[in-house]
C-alpha positions in Angstrom: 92.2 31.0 -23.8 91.8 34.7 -22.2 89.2 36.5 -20.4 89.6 40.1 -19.8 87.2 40.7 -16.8 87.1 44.5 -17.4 87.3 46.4 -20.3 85.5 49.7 -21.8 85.3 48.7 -25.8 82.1 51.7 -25.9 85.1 54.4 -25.1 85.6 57.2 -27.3 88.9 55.8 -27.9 87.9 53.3 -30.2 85.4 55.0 -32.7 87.7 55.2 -35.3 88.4 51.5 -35.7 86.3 49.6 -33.1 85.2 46.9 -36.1 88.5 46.4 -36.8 89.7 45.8 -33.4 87.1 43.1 -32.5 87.5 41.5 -35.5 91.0 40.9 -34.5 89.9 40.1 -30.8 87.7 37.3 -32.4 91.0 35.6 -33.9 92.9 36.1 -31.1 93.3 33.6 -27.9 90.5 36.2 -25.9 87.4 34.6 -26.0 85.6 36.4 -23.9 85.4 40.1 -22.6 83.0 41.5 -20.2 82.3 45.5 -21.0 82.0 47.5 -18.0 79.7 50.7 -17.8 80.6 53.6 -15.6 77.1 55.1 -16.0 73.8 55.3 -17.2 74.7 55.5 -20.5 77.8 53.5 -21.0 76.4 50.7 -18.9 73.5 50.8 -21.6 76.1 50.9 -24.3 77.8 47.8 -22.7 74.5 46.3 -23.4 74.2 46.8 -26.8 77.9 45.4 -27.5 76.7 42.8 -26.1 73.9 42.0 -28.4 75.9 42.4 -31.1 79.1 40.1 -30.7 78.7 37.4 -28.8 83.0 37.7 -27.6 80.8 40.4 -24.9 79.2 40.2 -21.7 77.8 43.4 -20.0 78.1 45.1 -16.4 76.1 47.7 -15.8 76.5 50.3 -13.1 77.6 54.0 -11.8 81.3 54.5 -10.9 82.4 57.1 -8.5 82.8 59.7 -11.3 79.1 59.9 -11.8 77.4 58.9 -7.9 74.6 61.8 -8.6 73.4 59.0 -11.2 71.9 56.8 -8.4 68.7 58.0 -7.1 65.4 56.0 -7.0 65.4 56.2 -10.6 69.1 55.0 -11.3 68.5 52.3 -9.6 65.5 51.8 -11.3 67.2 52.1 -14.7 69.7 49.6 -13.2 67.6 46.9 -12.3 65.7 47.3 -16.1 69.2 46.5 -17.4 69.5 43.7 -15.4 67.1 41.8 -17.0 69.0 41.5 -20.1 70.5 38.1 -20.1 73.8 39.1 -21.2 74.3 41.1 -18.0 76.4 39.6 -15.3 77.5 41.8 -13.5 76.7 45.0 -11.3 79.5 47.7 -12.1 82.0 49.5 -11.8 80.8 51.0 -8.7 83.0 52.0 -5.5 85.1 54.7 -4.0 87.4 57.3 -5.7 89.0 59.5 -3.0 91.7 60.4 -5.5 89.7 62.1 -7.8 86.7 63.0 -5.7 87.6 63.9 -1.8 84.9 66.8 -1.4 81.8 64.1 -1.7 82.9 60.9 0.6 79.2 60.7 1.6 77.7 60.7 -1.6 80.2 58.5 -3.2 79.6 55.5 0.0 75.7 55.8 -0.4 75.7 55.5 -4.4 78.3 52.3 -3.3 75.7 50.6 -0.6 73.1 51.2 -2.8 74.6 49.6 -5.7 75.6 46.7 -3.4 72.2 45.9 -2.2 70.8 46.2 -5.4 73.6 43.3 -6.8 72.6 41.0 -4.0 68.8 41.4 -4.5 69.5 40.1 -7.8 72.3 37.9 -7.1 74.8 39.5 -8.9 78.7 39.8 -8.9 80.2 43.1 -8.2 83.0 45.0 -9.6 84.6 47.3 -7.3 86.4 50.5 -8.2 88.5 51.5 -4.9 91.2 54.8 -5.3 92.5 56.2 -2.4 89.9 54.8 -0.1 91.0 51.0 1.1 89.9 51.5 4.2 86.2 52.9 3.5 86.0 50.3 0.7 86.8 47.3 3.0 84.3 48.9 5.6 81.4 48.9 3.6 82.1 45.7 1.6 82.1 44.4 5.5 79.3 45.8 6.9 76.9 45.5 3.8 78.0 41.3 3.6 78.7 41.8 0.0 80.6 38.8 -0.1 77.3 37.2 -0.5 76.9 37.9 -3.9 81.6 38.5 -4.6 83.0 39.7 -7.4 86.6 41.3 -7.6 88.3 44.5 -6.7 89.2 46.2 -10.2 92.9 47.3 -10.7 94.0 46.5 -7.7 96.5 49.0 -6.0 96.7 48.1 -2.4 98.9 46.3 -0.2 98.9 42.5 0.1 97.7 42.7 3.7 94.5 44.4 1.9 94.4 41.7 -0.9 94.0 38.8 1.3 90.9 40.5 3.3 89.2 41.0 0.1 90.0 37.1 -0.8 88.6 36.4 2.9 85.7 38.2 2.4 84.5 36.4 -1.5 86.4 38.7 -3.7 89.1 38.0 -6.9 92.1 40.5 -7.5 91.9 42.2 -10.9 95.5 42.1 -12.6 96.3 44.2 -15.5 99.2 46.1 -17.5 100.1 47.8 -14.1 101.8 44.4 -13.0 104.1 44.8 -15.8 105.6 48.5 -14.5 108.7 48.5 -13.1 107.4 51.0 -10.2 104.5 48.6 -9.3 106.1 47.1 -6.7 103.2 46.6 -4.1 100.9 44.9 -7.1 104.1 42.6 -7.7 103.9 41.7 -4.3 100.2 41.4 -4.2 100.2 38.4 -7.1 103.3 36.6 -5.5 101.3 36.0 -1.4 98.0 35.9 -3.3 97.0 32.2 -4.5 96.4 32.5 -8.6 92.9 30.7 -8.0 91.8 34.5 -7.0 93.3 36.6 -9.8 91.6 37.6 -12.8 93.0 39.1 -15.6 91.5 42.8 -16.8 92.6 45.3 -19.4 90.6 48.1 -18.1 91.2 49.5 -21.8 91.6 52.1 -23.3 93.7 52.4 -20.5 96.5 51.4 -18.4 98.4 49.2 -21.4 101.2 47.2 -20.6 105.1 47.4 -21.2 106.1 48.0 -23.8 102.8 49.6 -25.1 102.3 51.7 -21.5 100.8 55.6 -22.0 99.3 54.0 -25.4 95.6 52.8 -26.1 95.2 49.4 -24.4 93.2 46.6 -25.6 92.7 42.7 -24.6 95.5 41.8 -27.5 98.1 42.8 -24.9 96.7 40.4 -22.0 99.5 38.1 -23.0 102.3 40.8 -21.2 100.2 40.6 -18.4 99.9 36.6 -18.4 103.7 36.4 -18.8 104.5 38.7 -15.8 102.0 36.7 -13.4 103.6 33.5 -14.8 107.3 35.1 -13.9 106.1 35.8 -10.2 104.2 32.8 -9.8 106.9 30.7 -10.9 104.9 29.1 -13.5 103.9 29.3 -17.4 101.8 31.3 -19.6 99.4 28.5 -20.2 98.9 27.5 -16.4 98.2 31.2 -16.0 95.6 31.2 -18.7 94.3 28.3 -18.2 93.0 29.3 -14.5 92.4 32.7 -14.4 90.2 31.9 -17.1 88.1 29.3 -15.0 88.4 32.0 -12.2 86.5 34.3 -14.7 83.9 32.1 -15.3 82.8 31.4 -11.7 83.4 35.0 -10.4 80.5 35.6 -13.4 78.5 32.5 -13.0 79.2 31.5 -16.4 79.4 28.1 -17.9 82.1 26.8 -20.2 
């Protein structure tokens, strides 16, 4: 069985067949999928996949992209969401100094803020972190939010970085990027890092696997992902499967 911990089924992406491509997801070895919102509105839309097929769970939050979102009444908004049962999750929130370097201050105070709302209700996080290791480590520090754990999304720092986060209460999120030839550090990463802190993510539409890499993404190719963590661990696909699924379920606080 497969859990993709991070995936964005509400994208634009999959309007033209997203039936389709969940009924196939419901035949496949994934059995569950949590649906990550990036704002106010696809956090809501996260929601409402949900509802509707229970192969979803929901996070709801603001990533980097859209940090204006979270004033008194996004987090308002938040919390409301929150109350839905199939919402486990506070995310993606976080740092992007890639894309965003003119508003570091805006960015960290949408992040704290988001952090303090997950551990008033005692929430995983899921943290988005581009460019800013340092900053992002800081904060998660300072702010305890190993309290309430969660994982660091994509992960695309060194090892050194990887076992902090574990340190601190946090799993590493492992997608098609492991399977790149370039992605050395991630390789690394999964071969110091004990596989009772990785989870397995899709992050799709994006960042598909080889052989399917620069083309729409989905959980259907979590099995290139599972075979290149069972190559550097040493180990098999089902080994893999087997406990990155259970890590899923306690990172969420889900039962079997």
């Amino acid at each position: 069985m497969i859990f993709d911990t991070h995936a964005h089924y509400d994208d634009d992406a999959f309007d033209e067949d997203r039936e389709e491509i969940i009924k196939a997801l419901i035949e496949s070895d994934v059995k569950r999928i949590v649906n990550v919102g990036a704002n106010l509105k696809t956090s809501q839309n996260s929601i409402d996949l949900a509802n509707k097929y229970d192969l979803f769970y929901a996070a709801v939050g603001v990533h980097p992209d859209d940090c204006d979102e979270v004033d008194d009444a996004g987090i308002d908004a938040l919390r409301k969401m929150c109350e839905e049962k199939r919402v486990v999750a506070i995310g993606e929130i976080g740092l992007d100094y890639y894309w965003h370097k003119d508003n570091p201050d805006i960015q960290k105070s949408a992040f704290i803020r988001q952090i303090e709302l997950a551990k008033e209700l005692s929430l995983p996080i899921i943290v988005h972190s581009r460019e800013a290791a340092r900053d992002t480590m800081d904060i998660l520090s300072e702010h305890a939010a190993g309290k309430v754990g969660g994982v660091i999304h994509c992960f695309s720092y060194s090892p050194e970085i990887a076992v902090e986060a574990i340190k601190m209460g946090f799993y590493i999120g492992v997608g098609g990027v492991v399977t790149f030839k370039n992605a050395k550090k991630l390789k690394e990463t999964v071969e110091r890092i004990p596989l009772e802190k990785i989870v397995l993510e899709t992050d799709c539409p994006y960042l598909a696997p080889t052989p399917f890499r620069a083309k729409r993404n989905s959980s259907l190719y979590l099995e290139y992902v599972v075979d290149e963590i069972a190559l550097l661990k040493g180990t098999d696909a089902e080994t893999v499967k087997e406990i990155t699924y259970k890590n899923a379920l306690e990172m969420y606080r889900l039962s079997e």
